[in-house]
C-alpha positions in Angstrom: 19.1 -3.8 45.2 18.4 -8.0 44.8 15.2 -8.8 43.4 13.2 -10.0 45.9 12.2 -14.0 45.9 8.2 -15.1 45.8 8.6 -15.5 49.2 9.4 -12.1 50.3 6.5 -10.9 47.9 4.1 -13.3 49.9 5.4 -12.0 53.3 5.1 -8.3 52.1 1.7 -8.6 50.6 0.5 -10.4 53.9 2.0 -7.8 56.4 0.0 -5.0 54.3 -3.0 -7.4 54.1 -2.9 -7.7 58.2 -2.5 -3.6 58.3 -4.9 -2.5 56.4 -7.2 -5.1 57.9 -6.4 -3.3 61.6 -7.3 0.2 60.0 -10.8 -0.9 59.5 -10.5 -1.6 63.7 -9.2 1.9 64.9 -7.3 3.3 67.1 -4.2 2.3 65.7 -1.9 2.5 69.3 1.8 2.3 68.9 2.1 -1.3 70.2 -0.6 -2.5 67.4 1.4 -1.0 65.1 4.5 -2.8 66.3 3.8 -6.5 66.2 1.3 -5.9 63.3 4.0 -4.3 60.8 7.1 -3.5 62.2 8.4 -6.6 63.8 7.6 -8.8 60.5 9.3 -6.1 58.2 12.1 -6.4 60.3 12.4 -10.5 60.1 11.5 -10.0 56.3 14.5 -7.7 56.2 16.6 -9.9 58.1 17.8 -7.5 60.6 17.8 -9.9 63.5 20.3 -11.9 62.0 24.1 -11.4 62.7 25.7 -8.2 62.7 22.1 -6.9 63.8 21.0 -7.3 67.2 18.4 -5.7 69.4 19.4 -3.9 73.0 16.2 -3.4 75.3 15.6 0.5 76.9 16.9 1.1 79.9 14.1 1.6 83.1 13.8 4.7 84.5 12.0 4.8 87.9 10.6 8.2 88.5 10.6 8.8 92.5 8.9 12.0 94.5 
């Protein structure tokens, strides 16, 4: 694997600075979690960019 720029290293140490700060503020929901870690992992990983894209879930309506 590349070595990662000084950037990246920034990034990474802030997105575990910003989670750890949310543990101190519990519950940790699913959502929290989400835009807290996952979504800036993924733009530090660069999988929005081309080939990667994202596809929303499909609705499902639940009827009696």
């Amino acid at each position: 694997m590349p070595e990662i720029s000084a950037f990246q290293k920034r990034q990474l140490d802030q997105i575990k600075a910003g989670y750890f700060n949310l543990l101190e503020y519990p519950p940790m929901r699913e959502k929290t979690i989400s835009l807290s870690s996952v979504s800036p992992l993924l733009f530090a990983g660069e999988f929005y960019l081309h080939p990667f894209y994202i596809k929303p879930e499909k609705s499902v309506e639940i009827c009696e």
